[in-house]
VOPAGU-2260 file (C-alpha; in pm, 1 decimal, decimal comma):
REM VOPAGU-2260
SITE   aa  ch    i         X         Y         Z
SITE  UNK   A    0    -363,6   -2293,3      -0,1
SITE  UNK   A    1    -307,7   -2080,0     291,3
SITE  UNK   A    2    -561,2   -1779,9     358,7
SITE  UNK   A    3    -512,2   -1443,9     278,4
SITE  UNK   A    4    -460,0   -1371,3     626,8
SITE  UNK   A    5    -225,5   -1701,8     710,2
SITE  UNK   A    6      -8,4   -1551,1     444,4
SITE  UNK   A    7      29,3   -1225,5     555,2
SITE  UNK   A    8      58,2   -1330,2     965,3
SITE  UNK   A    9    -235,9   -1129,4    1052,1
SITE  UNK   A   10    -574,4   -1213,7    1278,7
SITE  UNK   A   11    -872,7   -1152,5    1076,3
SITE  UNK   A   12    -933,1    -803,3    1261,6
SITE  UNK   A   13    -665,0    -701,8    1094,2
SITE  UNK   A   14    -660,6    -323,3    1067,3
SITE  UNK   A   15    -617,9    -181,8     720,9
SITE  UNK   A   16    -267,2     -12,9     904,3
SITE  UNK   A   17    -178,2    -358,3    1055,1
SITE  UNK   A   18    -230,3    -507,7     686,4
SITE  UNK   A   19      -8,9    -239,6     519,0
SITE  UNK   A   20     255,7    -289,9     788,2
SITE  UNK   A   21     201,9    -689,3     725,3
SITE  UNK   A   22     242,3    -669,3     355,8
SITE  UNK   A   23     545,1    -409,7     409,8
SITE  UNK   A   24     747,7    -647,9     616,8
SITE  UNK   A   25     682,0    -925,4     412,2
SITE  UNK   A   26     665,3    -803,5      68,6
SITE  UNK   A   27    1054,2    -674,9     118,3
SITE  UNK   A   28    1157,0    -973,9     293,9
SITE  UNK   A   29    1025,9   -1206,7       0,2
SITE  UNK   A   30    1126,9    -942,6    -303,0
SITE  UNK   A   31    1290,8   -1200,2    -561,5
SITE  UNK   A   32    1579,9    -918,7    -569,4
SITE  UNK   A   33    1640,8    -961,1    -175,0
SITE  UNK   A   34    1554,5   -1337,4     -95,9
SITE  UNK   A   35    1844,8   -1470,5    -271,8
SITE  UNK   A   36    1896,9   -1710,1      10,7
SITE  UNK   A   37    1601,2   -1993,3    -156,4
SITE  UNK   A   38    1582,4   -2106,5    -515,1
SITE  UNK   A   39    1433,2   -1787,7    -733,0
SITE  UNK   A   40    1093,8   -1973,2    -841,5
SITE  UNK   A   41    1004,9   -2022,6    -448,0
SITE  UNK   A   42    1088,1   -1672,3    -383,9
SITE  UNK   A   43     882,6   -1547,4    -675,7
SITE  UNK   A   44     595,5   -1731,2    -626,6
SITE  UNK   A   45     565,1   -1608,4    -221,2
SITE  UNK   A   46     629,4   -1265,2    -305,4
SITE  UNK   A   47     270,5   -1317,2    -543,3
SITE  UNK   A   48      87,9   -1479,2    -268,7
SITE  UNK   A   49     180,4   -1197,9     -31,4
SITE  UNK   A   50      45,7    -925,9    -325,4
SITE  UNK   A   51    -272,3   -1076,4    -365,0
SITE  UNK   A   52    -348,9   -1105,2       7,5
SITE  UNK   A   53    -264,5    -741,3      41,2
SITE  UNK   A   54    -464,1    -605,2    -270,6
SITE  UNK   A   55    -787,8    -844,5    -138,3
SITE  UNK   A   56    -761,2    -731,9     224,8
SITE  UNK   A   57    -672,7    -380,4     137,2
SITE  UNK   A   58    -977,9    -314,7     -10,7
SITE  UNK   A   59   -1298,7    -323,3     166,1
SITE  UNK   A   60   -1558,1    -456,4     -59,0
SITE  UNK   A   61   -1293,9    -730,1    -146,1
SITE  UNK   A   62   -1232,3    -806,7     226,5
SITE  UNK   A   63   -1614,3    -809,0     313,9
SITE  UNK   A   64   -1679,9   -1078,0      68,1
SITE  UNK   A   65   -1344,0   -1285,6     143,9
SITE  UNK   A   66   -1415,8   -1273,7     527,2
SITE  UNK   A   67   -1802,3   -1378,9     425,8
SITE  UNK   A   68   -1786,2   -1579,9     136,1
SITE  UNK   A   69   -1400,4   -1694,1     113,9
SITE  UNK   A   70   -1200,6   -1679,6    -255,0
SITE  UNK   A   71   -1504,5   -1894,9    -399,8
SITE  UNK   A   72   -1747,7   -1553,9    -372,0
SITE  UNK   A   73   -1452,1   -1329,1    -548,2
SITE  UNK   A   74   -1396,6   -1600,4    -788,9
SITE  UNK   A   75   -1705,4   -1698,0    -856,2
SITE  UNK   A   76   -1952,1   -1464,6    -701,2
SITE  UNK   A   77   -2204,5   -1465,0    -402,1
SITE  UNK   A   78   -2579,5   -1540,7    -356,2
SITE  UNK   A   79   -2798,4   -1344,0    -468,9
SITE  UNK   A   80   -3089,9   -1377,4    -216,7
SITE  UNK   A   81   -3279,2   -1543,7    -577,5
SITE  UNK   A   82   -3132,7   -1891,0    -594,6
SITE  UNK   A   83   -2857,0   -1709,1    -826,6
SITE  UNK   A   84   -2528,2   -1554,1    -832,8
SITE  UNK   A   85   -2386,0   -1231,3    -828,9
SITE  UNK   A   86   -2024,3   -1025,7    -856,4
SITE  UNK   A   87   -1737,4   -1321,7    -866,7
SITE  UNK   A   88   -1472,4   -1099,6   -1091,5
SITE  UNK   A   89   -1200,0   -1048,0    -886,0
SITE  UNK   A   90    -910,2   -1241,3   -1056,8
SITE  UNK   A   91    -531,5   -1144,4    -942,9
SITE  UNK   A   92    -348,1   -1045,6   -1231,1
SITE  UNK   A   93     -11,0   -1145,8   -1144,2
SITE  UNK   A   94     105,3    -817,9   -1103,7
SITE  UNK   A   95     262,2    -845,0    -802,3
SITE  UNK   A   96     602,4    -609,6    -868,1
SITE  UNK   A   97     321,4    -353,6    -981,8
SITE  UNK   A   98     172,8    -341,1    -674,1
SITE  UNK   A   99     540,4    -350,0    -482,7
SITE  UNK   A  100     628,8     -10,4    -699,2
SITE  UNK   A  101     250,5     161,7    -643,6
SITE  UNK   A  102     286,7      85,5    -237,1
SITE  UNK   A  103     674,9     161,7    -221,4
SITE  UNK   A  104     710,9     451,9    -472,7
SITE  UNK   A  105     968,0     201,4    -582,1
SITE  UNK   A  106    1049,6    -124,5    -784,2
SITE  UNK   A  107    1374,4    -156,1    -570,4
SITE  UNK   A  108    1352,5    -379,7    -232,8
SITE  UNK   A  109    1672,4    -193,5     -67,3
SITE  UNK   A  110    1510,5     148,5     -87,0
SITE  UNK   A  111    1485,1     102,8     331,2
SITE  UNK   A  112    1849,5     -25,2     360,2
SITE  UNK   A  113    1886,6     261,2     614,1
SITE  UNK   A  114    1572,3     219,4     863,7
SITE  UNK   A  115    1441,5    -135,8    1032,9
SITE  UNK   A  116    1254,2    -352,4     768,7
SITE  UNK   A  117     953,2    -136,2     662,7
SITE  UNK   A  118    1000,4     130,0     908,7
SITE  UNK   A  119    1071,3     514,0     842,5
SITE  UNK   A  120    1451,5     649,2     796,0
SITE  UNK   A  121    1544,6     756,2    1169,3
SITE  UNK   A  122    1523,1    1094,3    1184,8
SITE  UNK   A  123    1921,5    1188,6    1198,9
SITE  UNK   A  124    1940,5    1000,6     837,3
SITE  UNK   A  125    1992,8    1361,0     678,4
SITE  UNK   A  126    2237,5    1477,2     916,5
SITE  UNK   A  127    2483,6    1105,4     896,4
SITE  UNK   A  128    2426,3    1100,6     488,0
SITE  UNK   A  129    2372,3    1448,7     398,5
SITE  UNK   A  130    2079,9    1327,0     187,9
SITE  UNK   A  131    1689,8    1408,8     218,3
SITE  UNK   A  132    1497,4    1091,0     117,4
SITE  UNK   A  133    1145,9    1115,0     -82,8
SITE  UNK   A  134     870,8    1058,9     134,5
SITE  UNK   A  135     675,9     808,9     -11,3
SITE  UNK   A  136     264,2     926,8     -62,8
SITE  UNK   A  137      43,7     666,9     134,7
SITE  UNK   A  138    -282,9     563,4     -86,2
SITE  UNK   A  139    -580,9     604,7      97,6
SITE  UNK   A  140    -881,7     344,3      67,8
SITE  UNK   A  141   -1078,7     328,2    -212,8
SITE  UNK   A  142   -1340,8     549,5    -260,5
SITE  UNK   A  143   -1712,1     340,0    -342,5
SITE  UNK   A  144   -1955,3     420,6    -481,3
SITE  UNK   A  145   -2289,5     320,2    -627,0
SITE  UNK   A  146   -2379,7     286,5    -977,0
SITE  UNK   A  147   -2692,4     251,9   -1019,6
SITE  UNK   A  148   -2804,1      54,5   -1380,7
SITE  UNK   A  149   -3131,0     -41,7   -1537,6
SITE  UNK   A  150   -3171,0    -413,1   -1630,1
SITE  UNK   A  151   -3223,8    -290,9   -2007,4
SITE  UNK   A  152   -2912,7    -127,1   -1984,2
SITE  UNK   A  153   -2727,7    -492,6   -1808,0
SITE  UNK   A  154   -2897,2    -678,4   -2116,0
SITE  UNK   A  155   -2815,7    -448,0   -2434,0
SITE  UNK   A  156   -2467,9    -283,4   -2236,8
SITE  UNK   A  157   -2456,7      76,6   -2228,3
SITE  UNK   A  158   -2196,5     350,5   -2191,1
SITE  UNK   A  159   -2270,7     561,1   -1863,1
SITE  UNK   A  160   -2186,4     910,0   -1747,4
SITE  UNK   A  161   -2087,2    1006,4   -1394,8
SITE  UNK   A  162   -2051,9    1319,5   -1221,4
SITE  UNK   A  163   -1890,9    1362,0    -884,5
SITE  UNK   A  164   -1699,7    1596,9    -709,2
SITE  UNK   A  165   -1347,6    1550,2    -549,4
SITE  UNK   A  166   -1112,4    1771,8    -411,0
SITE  UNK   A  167    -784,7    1906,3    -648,3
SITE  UNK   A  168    -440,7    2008,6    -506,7
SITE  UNK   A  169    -389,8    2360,8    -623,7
SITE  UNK   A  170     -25,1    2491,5    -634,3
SITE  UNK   A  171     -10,6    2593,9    -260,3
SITE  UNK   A  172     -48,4    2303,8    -114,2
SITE  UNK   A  173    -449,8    2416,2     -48,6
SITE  UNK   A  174    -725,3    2166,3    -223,1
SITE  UNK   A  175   -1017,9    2257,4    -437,7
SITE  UNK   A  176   -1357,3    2127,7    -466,5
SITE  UNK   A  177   -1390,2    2020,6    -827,1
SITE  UNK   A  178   -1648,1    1837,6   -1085,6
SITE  UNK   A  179   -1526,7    1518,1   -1207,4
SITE  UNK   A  180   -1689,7    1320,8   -1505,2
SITE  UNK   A  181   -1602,0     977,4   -1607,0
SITE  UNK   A  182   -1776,9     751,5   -1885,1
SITE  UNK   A  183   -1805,8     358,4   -1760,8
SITE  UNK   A  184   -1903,3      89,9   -2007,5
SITE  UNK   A  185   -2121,7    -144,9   -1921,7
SITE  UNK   A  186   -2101,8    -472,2   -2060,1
SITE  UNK   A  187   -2391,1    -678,7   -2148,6
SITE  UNK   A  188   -2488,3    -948,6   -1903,2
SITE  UNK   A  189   -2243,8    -781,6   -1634,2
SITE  UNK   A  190   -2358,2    -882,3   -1296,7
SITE  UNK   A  191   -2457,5    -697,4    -973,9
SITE  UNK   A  192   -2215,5    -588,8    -748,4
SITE  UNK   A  193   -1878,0    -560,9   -1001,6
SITE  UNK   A  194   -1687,3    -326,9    -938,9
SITE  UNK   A  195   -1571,6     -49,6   -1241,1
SITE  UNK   A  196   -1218,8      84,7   -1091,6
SITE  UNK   A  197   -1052,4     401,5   -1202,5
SITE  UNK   A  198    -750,0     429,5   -1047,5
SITE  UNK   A  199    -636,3     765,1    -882,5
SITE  UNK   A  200    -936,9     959,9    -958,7
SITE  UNK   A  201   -1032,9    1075,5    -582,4
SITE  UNK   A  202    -898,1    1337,1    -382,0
SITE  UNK   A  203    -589,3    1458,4    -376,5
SITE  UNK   A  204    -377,0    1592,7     -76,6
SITE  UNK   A  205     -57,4    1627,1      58,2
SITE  UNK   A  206     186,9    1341,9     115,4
SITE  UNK   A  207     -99,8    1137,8     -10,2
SITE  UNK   A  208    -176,0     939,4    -339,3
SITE  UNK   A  209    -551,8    1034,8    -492,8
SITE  UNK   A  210    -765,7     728,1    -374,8
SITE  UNK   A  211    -869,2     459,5    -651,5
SITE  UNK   A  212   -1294,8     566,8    -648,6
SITE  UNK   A  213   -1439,1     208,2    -718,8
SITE  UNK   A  214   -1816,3     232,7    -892,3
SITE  UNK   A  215   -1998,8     -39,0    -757,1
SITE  UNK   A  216   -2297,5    -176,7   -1010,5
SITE  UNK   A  217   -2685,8    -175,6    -853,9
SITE  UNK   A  218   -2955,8    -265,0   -1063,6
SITE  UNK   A  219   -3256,6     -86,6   -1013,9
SITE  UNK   A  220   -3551,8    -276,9    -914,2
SITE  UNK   A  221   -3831,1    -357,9   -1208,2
SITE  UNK   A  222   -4194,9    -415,0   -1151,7
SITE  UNK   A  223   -4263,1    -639,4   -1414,0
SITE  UNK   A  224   -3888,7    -799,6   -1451,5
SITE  UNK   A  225   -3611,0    -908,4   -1188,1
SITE  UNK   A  226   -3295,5   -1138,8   -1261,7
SITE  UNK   A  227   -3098,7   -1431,1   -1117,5
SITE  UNK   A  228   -2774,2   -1476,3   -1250,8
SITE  UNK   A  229   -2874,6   -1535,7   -1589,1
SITE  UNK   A  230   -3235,3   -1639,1   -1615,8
SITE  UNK   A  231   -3490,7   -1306,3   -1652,7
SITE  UNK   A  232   -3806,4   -1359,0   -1513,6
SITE  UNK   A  233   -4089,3   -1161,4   -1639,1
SITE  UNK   A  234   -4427,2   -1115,4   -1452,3
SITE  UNK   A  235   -4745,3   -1089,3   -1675,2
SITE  UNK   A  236   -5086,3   -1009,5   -1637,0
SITE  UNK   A  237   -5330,7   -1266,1   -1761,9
SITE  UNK   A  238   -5738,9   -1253,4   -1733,6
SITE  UNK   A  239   -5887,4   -1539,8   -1605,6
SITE  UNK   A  240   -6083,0   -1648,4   -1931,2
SITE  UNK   A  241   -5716,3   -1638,4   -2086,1
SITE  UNK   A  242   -5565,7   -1863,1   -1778,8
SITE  UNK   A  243   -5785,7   -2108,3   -1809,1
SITE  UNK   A  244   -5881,0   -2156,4   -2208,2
SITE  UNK   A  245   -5515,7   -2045,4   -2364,4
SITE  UNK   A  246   -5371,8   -1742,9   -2549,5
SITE  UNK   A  247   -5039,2   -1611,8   -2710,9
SITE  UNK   A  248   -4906,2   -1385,2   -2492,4
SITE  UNK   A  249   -4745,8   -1055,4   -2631,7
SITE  UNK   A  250   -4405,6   -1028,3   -2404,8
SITE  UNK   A  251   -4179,9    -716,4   -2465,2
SITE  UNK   A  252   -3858,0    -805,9   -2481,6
SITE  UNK   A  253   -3561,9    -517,8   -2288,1
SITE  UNK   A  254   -3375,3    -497,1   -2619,7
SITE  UNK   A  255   -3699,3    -361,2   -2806,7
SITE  UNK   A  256   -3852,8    -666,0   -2981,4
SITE  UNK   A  257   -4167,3    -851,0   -2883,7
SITE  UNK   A  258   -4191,9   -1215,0   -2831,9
SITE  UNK   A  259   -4503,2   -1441,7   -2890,6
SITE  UNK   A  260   -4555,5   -1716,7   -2676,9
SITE  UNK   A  261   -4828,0   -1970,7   -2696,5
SITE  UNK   A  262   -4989,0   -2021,0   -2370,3
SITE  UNK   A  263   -5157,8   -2396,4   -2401,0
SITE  UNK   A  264   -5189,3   -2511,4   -2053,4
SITE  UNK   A  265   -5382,0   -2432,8   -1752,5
SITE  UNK   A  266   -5222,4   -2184,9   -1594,5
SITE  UNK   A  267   -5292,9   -2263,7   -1205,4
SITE  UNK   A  268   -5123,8   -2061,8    -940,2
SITE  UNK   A  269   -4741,6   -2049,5    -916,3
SITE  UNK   A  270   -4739,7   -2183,6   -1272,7
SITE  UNK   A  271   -4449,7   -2093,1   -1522,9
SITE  UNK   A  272   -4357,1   -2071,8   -1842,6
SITE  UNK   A  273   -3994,6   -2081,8   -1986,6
SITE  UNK   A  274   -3866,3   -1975,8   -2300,3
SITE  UNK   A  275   -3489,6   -2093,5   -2378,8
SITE  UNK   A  276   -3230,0   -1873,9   -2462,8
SITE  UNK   A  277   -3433,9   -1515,9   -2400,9
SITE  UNK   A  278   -3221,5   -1443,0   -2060,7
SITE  UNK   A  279   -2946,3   -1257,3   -2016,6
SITE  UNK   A  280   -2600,1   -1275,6   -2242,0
SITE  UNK   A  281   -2316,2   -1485,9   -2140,7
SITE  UNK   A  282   -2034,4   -1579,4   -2307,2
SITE  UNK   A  283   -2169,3   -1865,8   -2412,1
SITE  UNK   A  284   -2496,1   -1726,5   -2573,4
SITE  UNK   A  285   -2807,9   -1642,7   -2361,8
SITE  UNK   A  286   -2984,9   -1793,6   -2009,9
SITE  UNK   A  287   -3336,5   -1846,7   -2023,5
SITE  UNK   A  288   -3601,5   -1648,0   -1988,9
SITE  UNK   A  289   -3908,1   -1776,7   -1724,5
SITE  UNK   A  290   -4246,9   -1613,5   -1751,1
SITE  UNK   A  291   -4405,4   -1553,9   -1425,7
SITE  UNK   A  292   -4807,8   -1509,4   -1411,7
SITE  UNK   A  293   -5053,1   -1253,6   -1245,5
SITE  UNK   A  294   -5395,5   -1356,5   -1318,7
SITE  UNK   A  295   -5664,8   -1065,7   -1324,5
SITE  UNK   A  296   -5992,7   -1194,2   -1182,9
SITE  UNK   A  297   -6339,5   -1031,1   -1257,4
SITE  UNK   A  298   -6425,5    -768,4   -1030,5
SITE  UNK   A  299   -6801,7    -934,1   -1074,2
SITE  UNK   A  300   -7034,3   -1198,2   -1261,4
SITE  UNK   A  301   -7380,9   -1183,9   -1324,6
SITE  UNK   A  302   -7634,8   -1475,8   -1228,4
SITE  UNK   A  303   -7645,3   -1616,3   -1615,3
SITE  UNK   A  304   -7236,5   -1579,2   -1590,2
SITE  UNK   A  305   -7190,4   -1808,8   -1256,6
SITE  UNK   A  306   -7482,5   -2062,1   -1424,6
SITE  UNK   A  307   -7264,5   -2103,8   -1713,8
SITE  UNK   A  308   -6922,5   -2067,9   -1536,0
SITE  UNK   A  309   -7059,0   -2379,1   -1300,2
SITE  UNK   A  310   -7192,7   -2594,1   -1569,9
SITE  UNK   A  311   -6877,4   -2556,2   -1779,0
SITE  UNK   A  312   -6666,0   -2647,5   -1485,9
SITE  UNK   A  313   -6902,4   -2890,5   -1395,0
């Protein structure tokens, strides 16, 4: 399969203008209503191709990860920096005439029948028609921001409230600074880095569409926990009497509960403990969860201490 950039006959430095221009041209040229001159299925399916290029390279975060990690890190995520995964759930939704009508202001492909392919009506349109055409609103990019989530709140989901401010257009064409508040769900196990999308809820303007504003999850870092894809690790605190001659461990779990696990062996440096099916959700049930140890040393011994410490270890 072609890249996103092979299909729409652009160099991967691509300016966001060059790659609305791109998908212009093309997108009319291969509208299933307007190439009439190859069979319908060929037409429809390039006119698709051509949408998804444009909505991955349109939007930054998209494009960074394409140009890094291909359409195997939107698919199916990119590396962590932990041996794991994260993001991957960018799927095209076939929606290609949807995005024709959002960028056009129009499902028709003859809408430009006046004007070059994909170039503005010439200015003495009004004067040889007598007509005034709509000017179409351009979209600007995506707004991003961060979204910053607990790992509780990844592992049980949670329903989060977010306040920003974004500019209104008032009835004279003037804009207005106002508060904005949105409610995003977040869905247990979701990874790092998806994207929450609300569609036109930036700033408005004239001759301008209000900008999608794209909430970008960030966990917040955890002393005692951290994640990789779907495995939790949790680091405990263990005293050296309990490293060496076993204990149960009391481990709090992030949905409330408290598990008890049987510590047997030796725990040496670097040593782990796993506990299947206590990571995070997925939709097949649960990863695993891997216990990670800190062992406390004491800060002193007396002489009768070392003597027996030595001839038990002996």
């Amino acid at each position: 399969m072609p890249s996103y950039y092979d299909t729409l006959q652009l160099k991967r430095n691509a300016t966001p203008e060059e790659v609305k221009k791109a998908y212009r041209k093309l997108a009319l040229k291969w509208h299933p209503e307007r190439a009439t001159d190859v069979p319908a299925m060929e037409a429809e399916a390039k006119f698709a191709e051509i949408a998804e290029a444009y909505e991955v390279l349109v939007h930054p975060a998209r494009k960074a990860i394409y140009d890094q990690y291909g359409s195997q890190g939107l698919k199916h995520g990119i590396p962590d920096g932990f041996g794991g995964v994260k993001g991957g759930s960018y799927r095209f939704g076939n929606n290609a005439l949807e995005i024709f009508a959002g960028f056009f202001g129009t499902s028709s492909p003859f809408a430009d029948i006046m004007g070059a392919m994909g170039d503005e009506p010439p200015p003495f349109y009004g004067e040889l028609t007598g007509m005034v055409l709509p000017i179409v609103p351009k979209k600007p990019e995506p707004d991003v921001r961060p979204l910053p989530v607990t790992l509780a709140e990844l592992y049980n989901g949670a329903v989060k409230k977010v306040e920003f401010t974004r500019r209104v257009l008032q009835a004279d064409d003037t804009t207005a600074e106002e508060l904005a508040s949105l409610h995003i769900t977040i869905k247990p196990g979701m990874n790092d880095a998806t994207a929450v999308t609300f569609p036109s809820a930036g700033d408005e303007g004239v001759g301008i569409e209000p900008a999608d504003v794209d909430f970008v999850v960030e966990s917040v870092p955890d002393p005692a926990w951290s994640r990789e894809g779907s495995t939790l690790y949790y680091t405990a605190e263990i005293s050296l009497t309990d490293a060496l001659c076993g204990t149960v461990l009391s481990v709090p779990t992030l949905d409330g509960r408290t598990l008890s696990v049987p510590i047997t062996q030796i725990v040496s440096p670097g040593a782990t403990k796993t506990v299947p099916g206590e990571g995070m959700p997925t939709a097949g049930g649960k990863g695993d969860l891997v216990i990670q140890f800190t062992t406390v040393f004491p800060s002193s011994l007396t002489l009768a201490q070392k003597a027996a410490v030595k001839k038990a270890l002996a």
